[in-house]
C-alpha positions as CSV (number, residue, x, y, z in Angstrom):
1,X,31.0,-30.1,-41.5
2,X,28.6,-29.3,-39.3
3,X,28.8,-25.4,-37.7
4,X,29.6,-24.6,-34.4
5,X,26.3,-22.9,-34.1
6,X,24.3,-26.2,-35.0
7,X,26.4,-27.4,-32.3
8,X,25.4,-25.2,-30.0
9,X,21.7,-25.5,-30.8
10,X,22.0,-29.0,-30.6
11,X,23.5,-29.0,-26.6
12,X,21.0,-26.4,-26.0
13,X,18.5,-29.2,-27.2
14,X,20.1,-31.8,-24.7
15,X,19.7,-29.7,-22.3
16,X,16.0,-29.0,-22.2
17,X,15.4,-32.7,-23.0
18,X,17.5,-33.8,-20.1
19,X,16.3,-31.3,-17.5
20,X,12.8,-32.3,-18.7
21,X,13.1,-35.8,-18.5
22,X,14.9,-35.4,-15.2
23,X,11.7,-33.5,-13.9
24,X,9.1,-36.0,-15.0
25,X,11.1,-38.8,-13.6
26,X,11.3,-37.2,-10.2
27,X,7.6,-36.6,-10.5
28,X,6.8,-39.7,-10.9
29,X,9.1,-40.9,-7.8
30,X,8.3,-38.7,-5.4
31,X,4.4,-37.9,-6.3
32,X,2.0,-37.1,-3.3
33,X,-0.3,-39.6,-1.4
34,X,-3.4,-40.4,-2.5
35,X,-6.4,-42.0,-1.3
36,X,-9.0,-43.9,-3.6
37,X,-12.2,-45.9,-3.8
38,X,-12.6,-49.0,-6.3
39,X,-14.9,-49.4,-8.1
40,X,-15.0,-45.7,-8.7
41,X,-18.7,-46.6,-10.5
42,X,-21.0,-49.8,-10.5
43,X,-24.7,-49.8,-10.9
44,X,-26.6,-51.7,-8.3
45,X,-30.1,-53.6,-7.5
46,X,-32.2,-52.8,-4.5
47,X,-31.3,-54.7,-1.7
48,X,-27.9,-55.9,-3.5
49,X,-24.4,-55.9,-1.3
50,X,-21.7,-54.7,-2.7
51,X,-17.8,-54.2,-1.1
52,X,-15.6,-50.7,-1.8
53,X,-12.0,-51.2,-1.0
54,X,-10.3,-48.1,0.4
55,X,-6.7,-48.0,-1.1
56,X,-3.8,-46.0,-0.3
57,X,-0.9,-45.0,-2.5
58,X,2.2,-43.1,-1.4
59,X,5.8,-43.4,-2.0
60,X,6.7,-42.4,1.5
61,X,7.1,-44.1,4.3
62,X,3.6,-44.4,6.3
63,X,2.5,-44.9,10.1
64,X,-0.7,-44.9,10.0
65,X,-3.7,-43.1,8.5
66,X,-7.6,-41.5,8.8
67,X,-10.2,-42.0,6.4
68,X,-13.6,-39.8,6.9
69,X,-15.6,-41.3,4.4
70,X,-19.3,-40.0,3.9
71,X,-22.4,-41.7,1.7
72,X,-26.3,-41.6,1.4
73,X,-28.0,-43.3,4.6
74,X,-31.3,-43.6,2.7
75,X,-30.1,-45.2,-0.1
76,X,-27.3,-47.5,1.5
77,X,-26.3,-48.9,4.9
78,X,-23.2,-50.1,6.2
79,X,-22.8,-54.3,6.7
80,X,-19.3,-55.1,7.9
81,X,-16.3,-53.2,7.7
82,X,-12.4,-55.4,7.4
83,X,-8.9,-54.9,7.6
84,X,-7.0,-54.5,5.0
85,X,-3.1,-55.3,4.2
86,X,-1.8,-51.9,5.0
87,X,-1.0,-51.5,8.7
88,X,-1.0,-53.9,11.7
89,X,-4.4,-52.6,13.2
90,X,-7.6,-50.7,12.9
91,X,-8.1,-49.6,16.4
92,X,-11.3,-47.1,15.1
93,X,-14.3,-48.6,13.0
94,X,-17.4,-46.1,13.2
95,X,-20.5,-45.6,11.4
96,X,-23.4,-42.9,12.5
97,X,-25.4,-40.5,10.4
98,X,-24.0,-41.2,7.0
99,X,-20.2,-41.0,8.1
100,X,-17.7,-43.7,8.1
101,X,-14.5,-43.3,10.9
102,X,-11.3,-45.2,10.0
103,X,-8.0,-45.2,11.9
104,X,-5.5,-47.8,11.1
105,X,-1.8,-47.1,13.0
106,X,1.6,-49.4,12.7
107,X,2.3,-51.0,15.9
108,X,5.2,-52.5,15.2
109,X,8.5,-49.9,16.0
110,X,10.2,-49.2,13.1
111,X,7.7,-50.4,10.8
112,X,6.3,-48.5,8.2
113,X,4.0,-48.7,4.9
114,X,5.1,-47.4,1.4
115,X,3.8,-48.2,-1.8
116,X,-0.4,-49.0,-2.5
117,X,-2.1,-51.3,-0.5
118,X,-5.8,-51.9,0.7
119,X,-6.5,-50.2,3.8
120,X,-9.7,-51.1,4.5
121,X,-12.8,-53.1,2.8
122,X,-16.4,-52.4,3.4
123,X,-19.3,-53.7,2.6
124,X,-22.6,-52.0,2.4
125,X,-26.3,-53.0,0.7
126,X,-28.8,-51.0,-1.0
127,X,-31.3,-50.2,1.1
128,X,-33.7,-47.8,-1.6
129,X,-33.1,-46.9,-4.8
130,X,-31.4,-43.5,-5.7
131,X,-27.7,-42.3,-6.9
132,X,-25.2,-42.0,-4.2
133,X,-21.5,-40.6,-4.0
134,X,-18.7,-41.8,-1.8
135,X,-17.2,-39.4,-0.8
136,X,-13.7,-39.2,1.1
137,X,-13.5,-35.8,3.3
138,X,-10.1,-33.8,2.6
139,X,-9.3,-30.3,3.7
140,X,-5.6,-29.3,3.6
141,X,-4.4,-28.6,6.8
142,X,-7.2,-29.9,9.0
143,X,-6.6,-32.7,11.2
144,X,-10.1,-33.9,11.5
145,X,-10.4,-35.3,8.1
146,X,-8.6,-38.0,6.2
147,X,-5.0,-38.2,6.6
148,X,-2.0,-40.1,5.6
149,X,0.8,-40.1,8.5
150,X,4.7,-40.3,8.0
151,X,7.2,-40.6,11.4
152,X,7.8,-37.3,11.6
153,X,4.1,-36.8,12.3
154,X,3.7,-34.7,9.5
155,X,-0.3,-35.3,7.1
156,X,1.3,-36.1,3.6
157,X,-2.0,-36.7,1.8
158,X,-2.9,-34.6,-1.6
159,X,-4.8,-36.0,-3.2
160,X,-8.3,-38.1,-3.6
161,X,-10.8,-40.0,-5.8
162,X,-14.7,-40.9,-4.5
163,X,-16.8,-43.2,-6.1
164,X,-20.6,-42.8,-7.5
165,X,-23.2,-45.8,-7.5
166,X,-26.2,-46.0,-9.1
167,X,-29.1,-48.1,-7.2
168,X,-32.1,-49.3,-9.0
169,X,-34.3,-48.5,-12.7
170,X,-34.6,-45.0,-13.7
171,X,-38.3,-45.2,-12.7
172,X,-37.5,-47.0,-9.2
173,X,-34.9,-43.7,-8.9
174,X,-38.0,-41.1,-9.4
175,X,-40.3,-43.4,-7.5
176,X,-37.8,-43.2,-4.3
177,X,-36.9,-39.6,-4.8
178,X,-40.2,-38.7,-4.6
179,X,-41.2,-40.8,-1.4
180,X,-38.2,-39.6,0.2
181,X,-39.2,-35.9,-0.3
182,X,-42.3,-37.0,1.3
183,X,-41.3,-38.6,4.3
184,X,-39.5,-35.5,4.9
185,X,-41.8,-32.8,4.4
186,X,-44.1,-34.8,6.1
187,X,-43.5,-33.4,10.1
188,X,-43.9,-30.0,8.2
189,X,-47.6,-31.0,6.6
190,X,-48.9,-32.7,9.6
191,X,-47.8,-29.4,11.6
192,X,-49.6,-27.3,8.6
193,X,-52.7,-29.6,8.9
194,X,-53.0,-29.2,12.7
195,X,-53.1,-25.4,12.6
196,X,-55.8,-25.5,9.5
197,X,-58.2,-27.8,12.1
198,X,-57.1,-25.5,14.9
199,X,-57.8,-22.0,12.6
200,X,-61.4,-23.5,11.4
201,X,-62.6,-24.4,14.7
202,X,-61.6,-21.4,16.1
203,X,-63.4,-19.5,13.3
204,X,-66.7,-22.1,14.0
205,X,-66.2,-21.2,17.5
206,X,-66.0,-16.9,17.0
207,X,-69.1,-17.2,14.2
208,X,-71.5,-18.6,16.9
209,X,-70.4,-16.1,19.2
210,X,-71.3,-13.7,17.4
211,X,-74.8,-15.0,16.6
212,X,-75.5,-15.3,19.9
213,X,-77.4,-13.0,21.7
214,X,-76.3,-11.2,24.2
215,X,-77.5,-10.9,27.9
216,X,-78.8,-7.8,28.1
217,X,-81.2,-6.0,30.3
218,X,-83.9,-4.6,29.8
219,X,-86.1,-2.8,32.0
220,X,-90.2,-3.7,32.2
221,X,-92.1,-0.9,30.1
222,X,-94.3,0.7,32.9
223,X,-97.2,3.2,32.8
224,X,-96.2,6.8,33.5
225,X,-98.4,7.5,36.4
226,X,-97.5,4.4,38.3
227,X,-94.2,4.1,40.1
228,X,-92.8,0.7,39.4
229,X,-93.7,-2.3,41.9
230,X,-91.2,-4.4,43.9
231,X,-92.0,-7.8,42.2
């Protein structure tokens, strides 16, 4: 017969298991909102085009959301940028400097997104060889970054995952690195070569001066006993 204190141990046991399992289970029903990149990693050739979907996942209800998305200008550029399946319109497509702008919103009244969807697809080419991140911008409690929307107005986002590329041979990599570092020193070395012509002219310039004689007077030598004449 098995003791009341076995049988206590075993609810005990029950318990934890149940409260447990409970707790997962509600984690994995009401997790936070997440926006991702796919691929998360691809290697690429120069001058190759390529398309990263932006995906959402959230299992609350959605109006609309903001994606600040930022890459490497000098390695890739930006071709076309499409709708996804998510919301009924993109009214904000931007590119400058590196940065990616996407607003999509729900017209429809009532309507709203839950689930995972694609919210946007873009497709970029490699312009230069070089290792690049995608990187999605999140900073909790800002408003300028990338957001997911419920009705109530309220950011609900938590969570994000970027991508990394690789573009190119390991010696095409080097090869670009090093141009690139170039090209921007460059203003730098042209302004450093200016004032090394300016500085030895100068010098060239205060050198003959100085073997230059000067214009000096000096007085006729006279004899003594004659006063000097007015020629």
């Amino acid at each position: 017969m098995i003791s009341s204190a076995r049988l206590f141990l075993v609810g005990i046991f029950l318990i934890v298991f149940l409260f447990i399992f409970r707790g997962i289970s509600f984690a994995q029903t009401s997790g936070g909102s997440s926006i991702f990149l796919s691929p998360e990693f691809q290697e690429l050739k120069v001058n190759e085009e390529f398309t990263v979907e932006v995906l959402i996942s959230s299992n609350q209800k959605l109006i609309g959301a903001d994606v600040l998305l930022s890459f490497n200008p000098d390695v890739l550029e930006v071709v076309s940028i499409d709708d996804g399946n998510t919301f009924s319109k993109i009214p904000l497509k931007a590119v400058s400097e590196g940065k990616i702008k996407i607003t999509a919103v729900e017209e429809d009244r009532g309507k709203t997104f839950s689930g995972e969807g694609s919210l946007a697809k873009i497709k970029f080419k490699t312009k230069d060889a070089g290792e690049t991140n995608l990187e999605l911008e999140l900073t909790q409690g800002a408003t300028t970054d990338s957001n997911l929307t419920t009705p109530e107005v309220k950011d609900v986002l938590s969570e994000i995952k970027n991508s990394n590329f690789v573009v190119g041979s390991p010696l095409q990599r080097g090869t670009a690195s090093v141009r690139r570092a170039i090209v921007k020193a460059s203003p730098f070395l042209i302004f450093l070569i200016f004032v090394g012509v300016i500085g030895f002219f100068g010098y060239k310039w205060w050198k003959k001066q100085q073997e230059t004689p000067k214009n000096v007077f000096v007085q006729r030598k006279v004899p003594m006993d004659k006063p000097p004449s007015d020629e």
